[in-house]
Gaussian input, Z-matrix of N, CA and C with variables (Angstrom, degrees):
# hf/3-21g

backbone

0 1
 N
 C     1     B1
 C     2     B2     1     A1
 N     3     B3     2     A2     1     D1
 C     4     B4     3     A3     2     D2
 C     5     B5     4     A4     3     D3
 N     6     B6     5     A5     4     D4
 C     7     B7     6     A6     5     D5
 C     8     B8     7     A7     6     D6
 N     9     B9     8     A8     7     D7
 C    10    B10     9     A9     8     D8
 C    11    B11    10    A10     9     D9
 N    12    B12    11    A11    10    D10
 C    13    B13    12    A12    11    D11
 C    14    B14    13    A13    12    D12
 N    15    B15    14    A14    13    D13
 C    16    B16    15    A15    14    D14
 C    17    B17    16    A16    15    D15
 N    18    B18    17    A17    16    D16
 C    19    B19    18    A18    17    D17
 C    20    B20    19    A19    18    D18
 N    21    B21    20    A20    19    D19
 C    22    B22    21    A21    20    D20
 C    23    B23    22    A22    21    D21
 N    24    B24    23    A23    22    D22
 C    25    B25    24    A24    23    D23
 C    26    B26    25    A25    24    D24
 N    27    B27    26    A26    25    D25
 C    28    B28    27    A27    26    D26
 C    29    B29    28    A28    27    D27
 N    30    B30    29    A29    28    D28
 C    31    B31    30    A30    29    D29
 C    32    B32    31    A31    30    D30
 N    33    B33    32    A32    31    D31
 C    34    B34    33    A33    32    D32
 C    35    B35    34    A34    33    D33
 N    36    B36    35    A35    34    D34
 C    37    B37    36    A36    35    D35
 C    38    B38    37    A37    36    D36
 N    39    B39    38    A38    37    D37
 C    40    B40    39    A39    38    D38
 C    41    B41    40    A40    39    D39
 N    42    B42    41    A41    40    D40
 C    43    B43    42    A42    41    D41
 C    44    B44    43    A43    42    D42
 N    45    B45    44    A44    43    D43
 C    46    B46    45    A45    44    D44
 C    47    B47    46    A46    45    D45
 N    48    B48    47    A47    46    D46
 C    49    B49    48    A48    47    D47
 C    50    B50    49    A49    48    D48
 N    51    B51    50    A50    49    D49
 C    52    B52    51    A51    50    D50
 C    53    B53    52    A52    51    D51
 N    54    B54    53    A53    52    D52
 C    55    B55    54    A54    53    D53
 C    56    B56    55    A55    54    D54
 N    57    B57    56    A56    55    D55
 C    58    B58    57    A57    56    D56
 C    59    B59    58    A58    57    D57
 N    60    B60    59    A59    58    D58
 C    61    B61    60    A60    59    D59
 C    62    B62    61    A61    60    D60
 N    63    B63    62    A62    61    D61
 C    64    B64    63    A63    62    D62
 C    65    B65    64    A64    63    D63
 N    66    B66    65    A65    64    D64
 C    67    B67    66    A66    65    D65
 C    68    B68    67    A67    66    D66
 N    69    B69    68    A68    67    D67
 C    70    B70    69    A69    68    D68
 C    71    B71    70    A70    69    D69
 N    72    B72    71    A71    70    D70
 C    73    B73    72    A72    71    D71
 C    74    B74    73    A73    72    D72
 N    75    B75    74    A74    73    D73
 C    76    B76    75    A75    74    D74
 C    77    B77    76    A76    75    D75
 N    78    B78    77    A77    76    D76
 C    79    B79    78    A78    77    D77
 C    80    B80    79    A79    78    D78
 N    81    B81    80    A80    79    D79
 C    82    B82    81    A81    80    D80
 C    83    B83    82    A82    81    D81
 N    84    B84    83    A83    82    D82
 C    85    B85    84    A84    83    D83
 C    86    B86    85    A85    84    D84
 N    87    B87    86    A86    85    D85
 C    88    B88    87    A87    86    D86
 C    89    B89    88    A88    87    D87
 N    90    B90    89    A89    88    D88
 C    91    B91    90    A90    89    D89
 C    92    B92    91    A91    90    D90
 N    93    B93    92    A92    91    D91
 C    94    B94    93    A93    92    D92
 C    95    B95    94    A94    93    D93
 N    96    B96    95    A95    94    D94
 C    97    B97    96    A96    95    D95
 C    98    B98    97    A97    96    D96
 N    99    B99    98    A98    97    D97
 C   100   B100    99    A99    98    D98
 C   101   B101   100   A100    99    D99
 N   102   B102   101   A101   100   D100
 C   103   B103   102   A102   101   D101
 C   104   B104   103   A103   102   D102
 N   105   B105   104   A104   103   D103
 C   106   B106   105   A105   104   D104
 C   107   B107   106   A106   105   D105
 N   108   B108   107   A107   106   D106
 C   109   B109   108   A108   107   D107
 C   110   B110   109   A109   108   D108
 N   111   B111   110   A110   109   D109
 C   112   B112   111   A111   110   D110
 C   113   B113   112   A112   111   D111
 N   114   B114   113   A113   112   D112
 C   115   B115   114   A114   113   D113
 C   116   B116   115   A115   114   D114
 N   117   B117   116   A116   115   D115
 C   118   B118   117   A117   116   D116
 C   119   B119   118   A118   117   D117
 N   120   B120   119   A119   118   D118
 C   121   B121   120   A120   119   D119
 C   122   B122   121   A121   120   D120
 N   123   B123   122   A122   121   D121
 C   124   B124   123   A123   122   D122
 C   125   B125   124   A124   123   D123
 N   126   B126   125   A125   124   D124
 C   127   B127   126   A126   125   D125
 C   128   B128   127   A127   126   D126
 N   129   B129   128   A128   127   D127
 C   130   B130   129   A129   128   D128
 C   131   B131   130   A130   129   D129
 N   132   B132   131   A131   130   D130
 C   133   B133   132   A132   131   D131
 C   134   B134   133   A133   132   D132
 N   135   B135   134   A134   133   D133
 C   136   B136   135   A135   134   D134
 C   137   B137   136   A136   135   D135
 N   138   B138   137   A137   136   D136
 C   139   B139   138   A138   137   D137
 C   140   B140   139   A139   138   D138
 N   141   B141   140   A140   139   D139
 C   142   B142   141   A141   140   D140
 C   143   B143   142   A142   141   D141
 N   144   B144   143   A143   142   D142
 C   145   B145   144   A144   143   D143
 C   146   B146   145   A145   144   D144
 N   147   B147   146   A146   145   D145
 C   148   B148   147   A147   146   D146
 C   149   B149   148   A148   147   D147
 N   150   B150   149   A149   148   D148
 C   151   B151   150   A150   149   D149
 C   152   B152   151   A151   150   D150
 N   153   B153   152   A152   151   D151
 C   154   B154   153   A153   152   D152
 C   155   B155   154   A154   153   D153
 N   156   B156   155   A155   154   D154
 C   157   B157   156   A156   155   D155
 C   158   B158   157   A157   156   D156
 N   159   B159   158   A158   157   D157
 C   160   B160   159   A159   158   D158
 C   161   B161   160   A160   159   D159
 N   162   B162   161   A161   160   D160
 C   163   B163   162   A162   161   D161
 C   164   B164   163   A163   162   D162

   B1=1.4354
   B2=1.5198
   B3=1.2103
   B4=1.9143
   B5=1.6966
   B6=1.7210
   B7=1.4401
   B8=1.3576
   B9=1.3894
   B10=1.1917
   B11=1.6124
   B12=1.1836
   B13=1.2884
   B14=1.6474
   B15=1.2722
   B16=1.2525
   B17=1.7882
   B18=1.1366
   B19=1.5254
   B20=1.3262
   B21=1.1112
   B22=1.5410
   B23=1.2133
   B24=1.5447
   B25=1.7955
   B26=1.2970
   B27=1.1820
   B28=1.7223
   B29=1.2322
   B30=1.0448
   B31=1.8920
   B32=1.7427
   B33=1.3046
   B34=1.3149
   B35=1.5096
   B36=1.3266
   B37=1.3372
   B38=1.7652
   B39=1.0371
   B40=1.8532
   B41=1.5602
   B42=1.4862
   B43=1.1985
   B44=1.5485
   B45=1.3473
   B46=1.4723
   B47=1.3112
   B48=2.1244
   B49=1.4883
   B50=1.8060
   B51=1.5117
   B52=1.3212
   B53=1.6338
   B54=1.3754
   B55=1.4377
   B56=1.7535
   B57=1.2006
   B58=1.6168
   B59=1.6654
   B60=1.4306
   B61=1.7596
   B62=1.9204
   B63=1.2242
   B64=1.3901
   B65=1.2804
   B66=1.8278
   B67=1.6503
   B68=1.0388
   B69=1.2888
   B70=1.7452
   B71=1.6371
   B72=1.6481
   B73=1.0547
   B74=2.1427
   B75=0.8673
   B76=1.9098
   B77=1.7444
   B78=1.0934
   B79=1.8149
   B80=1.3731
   B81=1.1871
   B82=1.6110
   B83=1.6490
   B84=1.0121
   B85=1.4735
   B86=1.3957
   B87=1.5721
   B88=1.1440
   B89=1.1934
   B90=1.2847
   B91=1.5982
   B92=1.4765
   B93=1.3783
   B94=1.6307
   B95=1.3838
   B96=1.5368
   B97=0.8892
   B98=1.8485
   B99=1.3153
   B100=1.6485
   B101=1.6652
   B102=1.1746
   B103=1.7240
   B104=0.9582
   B105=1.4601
   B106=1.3399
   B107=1.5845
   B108=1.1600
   B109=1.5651
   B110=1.4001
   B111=1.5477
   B112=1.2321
   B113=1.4553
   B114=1.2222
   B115=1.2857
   B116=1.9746
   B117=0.8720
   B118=1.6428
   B119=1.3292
   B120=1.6297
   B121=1.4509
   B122=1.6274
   B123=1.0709
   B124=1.7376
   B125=1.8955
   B126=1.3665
   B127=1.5359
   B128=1.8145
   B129=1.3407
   B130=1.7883
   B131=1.3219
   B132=1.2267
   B133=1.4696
   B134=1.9464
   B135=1.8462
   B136=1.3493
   B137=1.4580
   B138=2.0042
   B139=1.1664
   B140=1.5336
   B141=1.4806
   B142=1.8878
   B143=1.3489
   B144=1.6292
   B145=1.6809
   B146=1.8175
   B147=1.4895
   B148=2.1227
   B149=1.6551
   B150=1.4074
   B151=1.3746
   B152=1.3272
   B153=1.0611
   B154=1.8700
   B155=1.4582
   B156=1.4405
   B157=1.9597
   B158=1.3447
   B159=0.9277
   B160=1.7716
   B161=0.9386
   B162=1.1365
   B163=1.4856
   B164=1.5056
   A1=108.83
   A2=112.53
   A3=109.37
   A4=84.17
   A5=73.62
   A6=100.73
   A7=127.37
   A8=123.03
   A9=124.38
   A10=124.10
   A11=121.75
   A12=148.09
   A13=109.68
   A14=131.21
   A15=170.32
   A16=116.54
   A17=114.60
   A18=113.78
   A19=131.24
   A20=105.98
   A21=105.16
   A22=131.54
   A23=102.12
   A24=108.94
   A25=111.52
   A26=112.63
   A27=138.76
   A28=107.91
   A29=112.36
   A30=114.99
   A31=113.48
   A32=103.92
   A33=112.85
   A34=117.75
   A35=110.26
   A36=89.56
   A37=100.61
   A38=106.77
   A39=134.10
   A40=105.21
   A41=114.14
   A42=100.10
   A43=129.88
   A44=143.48
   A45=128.72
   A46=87.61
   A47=93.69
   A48=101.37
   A49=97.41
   A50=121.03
   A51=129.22
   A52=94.72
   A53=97.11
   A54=110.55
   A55=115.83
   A56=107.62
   A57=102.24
   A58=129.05
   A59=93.63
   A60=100.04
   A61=98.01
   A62=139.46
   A63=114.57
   A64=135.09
   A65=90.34
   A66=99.84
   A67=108.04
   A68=128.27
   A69=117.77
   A70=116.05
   A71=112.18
   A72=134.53
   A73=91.16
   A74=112.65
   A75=114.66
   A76=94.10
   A77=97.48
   A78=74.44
   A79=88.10
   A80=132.72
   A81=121.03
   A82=88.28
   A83=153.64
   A84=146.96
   A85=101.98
   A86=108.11
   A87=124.82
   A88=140.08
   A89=106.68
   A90=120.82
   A91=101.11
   A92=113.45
   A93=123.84
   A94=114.52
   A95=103.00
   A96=123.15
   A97=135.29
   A98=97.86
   A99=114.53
   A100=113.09
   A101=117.28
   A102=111.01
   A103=130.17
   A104=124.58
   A105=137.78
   A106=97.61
   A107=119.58
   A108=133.86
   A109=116.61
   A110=121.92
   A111=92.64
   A112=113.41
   A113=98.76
   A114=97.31
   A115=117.40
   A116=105.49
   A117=88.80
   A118=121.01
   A119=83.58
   A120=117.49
   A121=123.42
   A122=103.10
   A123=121.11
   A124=93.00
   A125=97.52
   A126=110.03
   A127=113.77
   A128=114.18
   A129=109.11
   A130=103.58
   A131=120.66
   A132=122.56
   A133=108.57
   A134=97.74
   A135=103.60
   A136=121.41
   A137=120.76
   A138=114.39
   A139=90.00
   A140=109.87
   A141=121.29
   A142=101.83
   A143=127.76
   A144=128.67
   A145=113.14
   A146=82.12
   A147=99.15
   A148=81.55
   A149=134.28
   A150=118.98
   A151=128.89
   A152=113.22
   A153=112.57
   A154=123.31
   A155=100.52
   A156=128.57
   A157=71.58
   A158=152.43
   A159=127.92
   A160=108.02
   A161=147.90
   A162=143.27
   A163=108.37
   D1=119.98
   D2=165.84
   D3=-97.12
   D4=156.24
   D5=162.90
   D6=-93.26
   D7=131.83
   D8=171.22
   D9=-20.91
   D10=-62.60
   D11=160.60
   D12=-31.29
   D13=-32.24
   D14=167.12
   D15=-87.71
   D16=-4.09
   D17=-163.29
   D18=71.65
   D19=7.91
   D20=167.88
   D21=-83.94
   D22=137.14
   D23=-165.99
   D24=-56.24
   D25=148.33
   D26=166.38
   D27=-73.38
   D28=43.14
   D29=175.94
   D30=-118.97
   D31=147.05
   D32=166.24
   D33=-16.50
   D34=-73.31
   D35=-156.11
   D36=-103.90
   D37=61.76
   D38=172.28
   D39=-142.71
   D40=12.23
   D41=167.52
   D42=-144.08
   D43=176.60
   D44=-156.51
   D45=-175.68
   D46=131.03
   D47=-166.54
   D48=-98.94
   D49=119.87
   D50=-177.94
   D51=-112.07
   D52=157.47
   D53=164.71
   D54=-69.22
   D55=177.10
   D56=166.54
   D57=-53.23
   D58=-57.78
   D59=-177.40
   D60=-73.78
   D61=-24.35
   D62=169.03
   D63=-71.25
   D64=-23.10
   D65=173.94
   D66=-82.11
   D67=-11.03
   D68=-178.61
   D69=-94.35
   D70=-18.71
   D71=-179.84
   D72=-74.05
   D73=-48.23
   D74=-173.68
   D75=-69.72
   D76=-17.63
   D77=-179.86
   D78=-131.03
   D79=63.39
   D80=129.62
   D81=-158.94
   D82=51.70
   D83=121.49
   D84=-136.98
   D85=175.09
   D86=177.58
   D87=-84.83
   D88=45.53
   D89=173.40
   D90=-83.87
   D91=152.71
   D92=151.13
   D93=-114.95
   D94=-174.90
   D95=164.76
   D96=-157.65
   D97=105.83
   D98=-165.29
   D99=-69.48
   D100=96.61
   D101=157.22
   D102=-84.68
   D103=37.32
   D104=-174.08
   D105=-57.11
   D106=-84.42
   D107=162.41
   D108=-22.52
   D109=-32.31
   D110=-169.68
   D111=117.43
   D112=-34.90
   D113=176.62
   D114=-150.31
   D115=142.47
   D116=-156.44
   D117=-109.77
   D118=143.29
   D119=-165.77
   D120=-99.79
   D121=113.30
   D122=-158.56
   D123=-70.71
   D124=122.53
   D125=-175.47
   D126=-110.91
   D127=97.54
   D128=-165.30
   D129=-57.68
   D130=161.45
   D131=155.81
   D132=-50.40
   D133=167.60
   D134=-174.51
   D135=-69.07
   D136=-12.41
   D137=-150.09
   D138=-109.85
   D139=-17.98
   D140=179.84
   D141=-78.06
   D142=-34.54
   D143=174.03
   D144=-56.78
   D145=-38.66
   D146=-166.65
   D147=-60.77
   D148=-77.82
   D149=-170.68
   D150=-37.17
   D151=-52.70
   D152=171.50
   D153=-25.88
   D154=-52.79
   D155=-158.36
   D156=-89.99
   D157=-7.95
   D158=163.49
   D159=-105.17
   D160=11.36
   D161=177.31
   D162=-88.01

């Protein structure tokens, strides 16, 4: 997904319906979010992934 803000199209499948605090959470940390698939897949930042693989 680009962001609008970024040039990304205003189209269907460039977009994902979040509440207020998640959409504000995607634009001020480093989460993404991939619609490669189609359907989207919430991507953590790199230092929230490093914890997992140690668990």
């Amino acid at each position: 997904m680009v962001e609008w803000q970024h040039g990304g199209a205003t189209a269907l499948d460039n977009l994902v319906m979040l509440c207020c605090q998640h959409h504000d959470q995607i634009h001020s940390t480093e989460w993404r979010i991939d619609m490669s698939s189609g359907k989207p897949k919430f991507i953590p930042p790199p230092w929230m992934t490093d914890l997992w693989t140690q668990a």
